[in-house]
N, C-alpha and C positions, 0 to 999 in steps of 0.2 A: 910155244905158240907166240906169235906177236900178236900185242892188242892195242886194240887204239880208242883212247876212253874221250867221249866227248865230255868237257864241263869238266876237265880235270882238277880244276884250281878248287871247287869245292869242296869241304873238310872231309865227307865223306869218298867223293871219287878221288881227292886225292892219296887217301890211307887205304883204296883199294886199289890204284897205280902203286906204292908202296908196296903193298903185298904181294901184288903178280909180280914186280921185279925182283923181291925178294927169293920165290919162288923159282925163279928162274926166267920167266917168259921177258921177252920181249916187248916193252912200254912205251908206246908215244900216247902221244892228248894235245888235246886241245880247248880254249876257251876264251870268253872272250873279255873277260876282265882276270889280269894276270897279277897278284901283287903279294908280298908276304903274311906270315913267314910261309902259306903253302909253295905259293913257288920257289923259294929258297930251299925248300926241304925236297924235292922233288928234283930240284939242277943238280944238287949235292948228291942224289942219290942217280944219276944217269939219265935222269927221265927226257927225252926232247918235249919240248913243249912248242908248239907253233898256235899263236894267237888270229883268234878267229876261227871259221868255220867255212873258211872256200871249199868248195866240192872236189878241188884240185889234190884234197888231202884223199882222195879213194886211189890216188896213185901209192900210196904208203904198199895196198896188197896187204891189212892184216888180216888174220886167219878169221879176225870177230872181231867187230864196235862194239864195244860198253856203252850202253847210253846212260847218262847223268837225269834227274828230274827237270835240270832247267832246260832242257832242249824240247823242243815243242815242232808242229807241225808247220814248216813255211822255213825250218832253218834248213841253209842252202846245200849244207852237209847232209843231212839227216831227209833230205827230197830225193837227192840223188843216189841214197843209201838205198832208200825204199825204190824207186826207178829203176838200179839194176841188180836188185834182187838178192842184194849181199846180206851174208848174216848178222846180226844185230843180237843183243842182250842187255838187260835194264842190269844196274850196276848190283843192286839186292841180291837178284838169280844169279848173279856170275859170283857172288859171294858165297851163295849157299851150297849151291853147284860143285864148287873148287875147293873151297877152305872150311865152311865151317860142319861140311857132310862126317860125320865121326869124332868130334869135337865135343867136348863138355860147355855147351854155349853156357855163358853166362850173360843176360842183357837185361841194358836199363832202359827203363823207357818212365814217362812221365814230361811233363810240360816244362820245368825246370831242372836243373842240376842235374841232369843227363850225364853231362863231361864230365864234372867235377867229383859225379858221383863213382864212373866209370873209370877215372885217375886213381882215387879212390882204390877203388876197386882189383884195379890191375898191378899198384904200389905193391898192397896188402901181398896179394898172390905172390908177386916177386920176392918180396921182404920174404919170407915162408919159405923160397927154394922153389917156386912150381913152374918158376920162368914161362908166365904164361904167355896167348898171345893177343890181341886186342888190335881193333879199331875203333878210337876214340874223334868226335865233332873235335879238337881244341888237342896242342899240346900237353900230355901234363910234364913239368919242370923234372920232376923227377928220370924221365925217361929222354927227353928232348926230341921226339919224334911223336906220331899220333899214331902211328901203325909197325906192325910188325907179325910174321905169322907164328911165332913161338911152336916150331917144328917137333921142340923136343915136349910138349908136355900135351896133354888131353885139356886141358883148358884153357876159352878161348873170350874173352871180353868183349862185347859191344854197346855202342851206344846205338838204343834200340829207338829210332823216328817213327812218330808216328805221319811225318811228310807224306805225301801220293810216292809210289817206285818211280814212275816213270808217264811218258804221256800215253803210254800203252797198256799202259799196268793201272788202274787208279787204285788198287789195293794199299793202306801205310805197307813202309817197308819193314816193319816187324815183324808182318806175318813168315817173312821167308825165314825168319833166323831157327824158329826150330829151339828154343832155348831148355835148358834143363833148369834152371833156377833164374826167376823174373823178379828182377825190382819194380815196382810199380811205383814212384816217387809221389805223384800227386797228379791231378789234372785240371786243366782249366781252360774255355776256348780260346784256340788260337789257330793261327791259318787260316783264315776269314775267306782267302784267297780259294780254298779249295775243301770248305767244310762250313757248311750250312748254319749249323747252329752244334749247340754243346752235344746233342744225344748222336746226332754224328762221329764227333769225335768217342762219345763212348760206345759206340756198335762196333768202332774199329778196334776198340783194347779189347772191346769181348772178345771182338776176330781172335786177337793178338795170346786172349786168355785160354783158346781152342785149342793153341798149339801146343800148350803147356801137359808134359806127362803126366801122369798120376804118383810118378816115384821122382817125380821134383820136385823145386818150392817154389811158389809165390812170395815175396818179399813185399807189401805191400803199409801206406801210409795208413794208421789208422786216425788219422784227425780228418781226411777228406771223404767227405760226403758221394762225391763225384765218384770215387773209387768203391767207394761200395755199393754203390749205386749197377756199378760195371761187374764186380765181383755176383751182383745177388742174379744178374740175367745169369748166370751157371758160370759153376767152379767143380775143377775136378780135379783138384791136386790142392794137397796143402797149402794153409797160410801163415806164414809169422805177420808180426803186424809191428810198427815202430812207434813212437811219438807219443805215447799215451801211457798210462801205468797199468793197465792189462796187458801189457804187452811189454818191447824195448823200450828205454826211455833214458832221457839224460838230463844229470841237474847240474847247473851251471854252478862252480865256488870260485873263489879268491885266484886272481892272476891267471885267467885264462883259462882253468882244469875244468874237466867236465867228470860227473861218478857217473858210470854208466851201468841202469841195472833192468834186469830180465824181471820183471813183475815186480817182485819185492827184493829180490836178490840182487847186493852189488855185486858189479862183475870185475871192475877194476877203473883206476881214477887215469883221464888223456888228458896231460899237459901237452898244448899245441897253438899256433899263434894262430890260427885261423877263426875269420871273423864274422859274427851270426847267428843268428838259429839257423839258418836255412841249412850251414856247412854242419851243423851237429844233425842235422834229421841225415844229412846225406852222409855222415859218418857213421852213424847208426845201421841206415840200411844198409853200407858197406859192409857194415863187421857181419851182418847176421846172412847175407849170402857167402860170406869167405865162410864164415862156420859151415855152413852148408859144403863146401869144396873140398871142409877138414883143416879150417885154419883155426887154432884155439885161439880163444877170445884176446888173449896173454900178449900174445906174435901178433894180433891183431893192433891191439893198444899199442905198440912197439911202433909199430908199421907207421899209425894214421900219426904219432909224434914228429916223426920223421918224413911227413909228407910237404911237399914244397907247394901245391896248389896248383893250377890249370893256368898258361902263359891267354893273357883278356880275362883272366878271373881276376878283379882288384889287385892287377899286376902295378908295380909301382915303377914306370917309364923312365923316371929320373925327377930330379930337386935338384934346382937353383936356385939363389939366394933366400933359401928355407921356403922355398915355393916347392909342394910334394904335387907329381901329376902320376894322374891313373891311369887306369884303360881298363874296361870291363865291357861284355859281352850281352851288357842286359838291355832285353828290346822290349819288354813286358812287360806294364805296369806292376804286375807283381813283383816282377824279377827288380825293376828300375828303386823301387821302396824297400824290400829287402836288401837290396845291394847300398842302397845311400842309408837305408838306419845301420846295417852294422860298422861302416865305415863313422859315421854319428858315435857308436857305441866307442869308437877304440880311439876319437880325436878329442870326443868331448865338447866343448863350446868353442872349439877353432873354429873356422869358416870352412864350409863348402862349398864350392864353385862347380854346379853341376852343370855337365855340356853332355847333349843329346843329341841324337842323328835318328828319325823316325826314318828306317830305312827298310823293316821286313815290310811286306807283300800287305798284310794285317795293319801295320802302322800307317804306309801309305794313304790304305784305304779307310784311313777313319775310324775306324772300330773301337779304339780308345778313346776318343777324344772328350768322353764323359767323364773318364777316369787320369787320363795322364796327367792336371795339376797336384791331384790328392798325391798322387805317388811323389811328386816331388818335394812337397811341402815340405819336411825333412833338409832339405837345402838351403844355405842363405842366398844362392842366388843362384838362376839358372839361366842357361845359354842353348837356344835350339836354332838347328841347322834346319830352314823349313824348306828349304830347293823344290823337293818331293813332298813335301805336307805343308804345303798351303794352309790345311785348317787346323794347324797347328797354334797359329797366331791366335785366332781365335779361343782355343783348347783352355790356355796359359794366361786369357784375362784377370779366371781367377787370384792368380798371383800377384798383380797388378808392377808395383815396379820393380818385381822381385825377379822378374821374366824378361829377356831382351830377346826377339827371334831377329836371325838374319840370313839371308838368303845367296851373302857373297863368304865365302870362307877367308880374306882376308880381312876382311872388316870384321867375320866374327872372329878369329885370332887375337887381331887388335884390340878388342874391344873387352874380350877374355884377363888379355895381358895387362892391360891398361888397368883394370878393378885389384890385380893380385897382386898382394904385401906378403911377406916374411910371416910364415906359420900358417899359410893356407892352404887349402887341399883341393884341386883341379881334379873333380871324376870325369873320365869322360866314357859313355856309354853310347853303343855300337853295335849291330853286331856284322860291319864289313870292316873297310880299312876304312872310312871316313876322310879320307884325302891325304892321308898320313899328316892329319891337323898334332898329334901330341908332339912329332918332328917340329914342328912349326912353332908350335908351341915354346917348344922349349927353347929351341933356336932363337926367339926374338927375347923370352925371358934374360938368356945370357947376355943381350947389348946394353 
């Protein structure tokens, strides 16, 4: 088949153009902000990409449009689509449809560490032999792609959204996946843009907990309230639970290792550079859905040693003259405090220079603005991009001169560059490209 995926450039429709061309079919898309590394992963793998969304693209003739969540009613593609009557499919359905029908799904879902968890997750399998197959939000390092259909094995990874399908579908897209073993990471509201209040978001994981067999498992956070909250409206399939000592659990020792033990049982000690609690709860929940697949604990611990991390997870962009710069993916006061304490944890009393881009739908819209200084606080100085968040300025009083917002991207560069000495540490959190500010960044560092 030829397909024509509108909104390709985003992480999911891009790992599901990945898969159909893997597959065999026939790939174009489109969209209308085009920038890396999805488009790079996408050129390299044959995909035509034409930016934008002219109507002109129904000349292509393919057998079926993909629609992406961001395309909405008034786009001039998606008018003329419905106009002459062509066939159309939300990208979720064409997934479930195609690839994950007879599949051992494995999916994460949960408000944070989704990727990182699903990197995770699909390492492990691979480390093991099961060469499975996966579509992950984010690169993980270890694989250097985000998608692939793993033909030869019955198990398949996903990172499970709980996002709207589409503007036709308002169902999250979890519900299609059909999963035999669910990680449930935590939850918390978010997507303000398309979810009312928090017990919204939790009617939709019940959805999500409907589809769940009775001879699968639930993987599931036991320190979140939220989640059991979800689990008590009806469960019908087992649950392991993480983070807690009735349950999996891990204790931090000397140089990084974590013992990691089943109630009272140790099960074996992970030496691994990665930095947090958050990346241990989601190493946790990894190992005890790979046990679930048939991967011992053993192969397990092996695997997460040897995992490289998710490329926007506290990926480190480069360092000039002992100036370190990041890039991480956190858009969420949770995420944005967990992300700068453990980066805290492993610098010690260096300086962090945290830079912000309030750019999800939720940020834009304010929703934080009660919360977003507490999360920084943890930083010795912060830098926010307020372009799209005006009441951001506002937000960051609390901080008082600890806080610089700026509204032009060369002046916030300049102004970034101008505070950094030798042993300091640039986070910069996102979760687009941000103007390709770390490029800039660093570029001016070197003069």
């Amino acid at each position: 088949m030829h397909i024509h995926i509108l909104g390709i450039c985003g992480t999911f429709m891009g790992g599901i153009a990945a898969i159909a061309r893997e597959s065999g079919h026939t790939v174009t898309g489109c969209d209308q902000d085009v920038y890396p590394p999805m488009s790079t992963q996408l050129e390299s793998q044959g995909i035509q990409l034409i930016p934008g969304y002219s109507p002109e693209q129904i000349r292509l003739q393919p057998d079926i449009f993909v629609i992406g969540n961001v395309v909405t009613r008034g786009n001039p593609l998606m008018e003329e689509i419905l106009n002459r009557n062509l066939p159309y499919i939300s990208g979720p359905q064409w997934l479930s449809d195609n690839i994950l029908r007879n599949r051992w799904v494995l999916a994460v879902a949960g408000t944070h560490g989704k990727t990182t968890t699903s990197s995770m997750l699909a390492w492990i399998l691979e480390y093991a032999g099961l060469n499975p197959g996966f579509l992950i939000g984010g690169i993980p390092e270890n694989f250097g792609i985000s998608a692939r259909i793993g033909n030869t094995s019955p198990f398949f990874i996903i990172e499970a959204d709980e996002y709207d399908t589409a503007f036709f579908d308002k169902r999250s897209k979890f519900v299609h996946y059909h999963p035999r073993t669910a990680i449930l990471n935590n939850l918390e509201f978010d997507h303000a843009d398309i979810f009312a209040d928090l017990p919204a978001i939790e009617r939709q994981f019940h959805h999500f907990v409907r589809t769940i067999p009775n001879n699968g498992l639930i993987v599931a956070n036991g320190r979140d309230q939220n989640l059991t909250r979800v689990l008590q409206q009806g469960c019908w399939t087992p649950v392991e639970t993480f983070g807690t000592e009735n349950g999996w659990h891990a204790k931090s020792q000397d140089n990084n290792a974590i013992d990691i033990y089943c109630h009272e049982a140790l099960q074996g000690r992970l030496q691994w550079d990665l930095l947090g609690e958050h990346n241990r709860m989601n190493a946790l929940a990894a190992l005890i859905a790979a046990q679930h697949a048939g991967v011992p604990v053993t192969i397990t611990i092996e695997a997460l040693a040897k995992f490289k991390n998710v490329k926007r997870r506290m990926e480190k962009r480069g360092m000039v003259n002992g100036i370190t710069v990041y890039d991480d993916f956190a858009h969420h006061p949770t995420a944005i405090q967990t992300t700068i304490n453990g980066l805290r944890t492993h610098v010690g009393t260096e300086k962090i220079i945290a830079v912000l881009e309030p750019r999800s739908n939720t940020m834009k819209m304010g929703v934080w603005k009660d919360f977003l200084a507490d999360s920084l606080r943890e930083a010795d100085q912060v830098f926010c991009f307020t372009r799209d968040a005006q009441w951001a300025k506002t937000a960051l009083t609390p901080l008082a001169e600890k806080a610089d917002c700026f509204n032009d991207m060369n002046q916030l560069v300049q102004a970034i560059c101008g505070i950094a000495k030798s042993g300091d540490h640039i986070l910069i959190m996102s979760n687009g490209g941000f103007g390709g500010i770390h490029e800039k960044i660093l570029s001016v560092l070197k003069k």
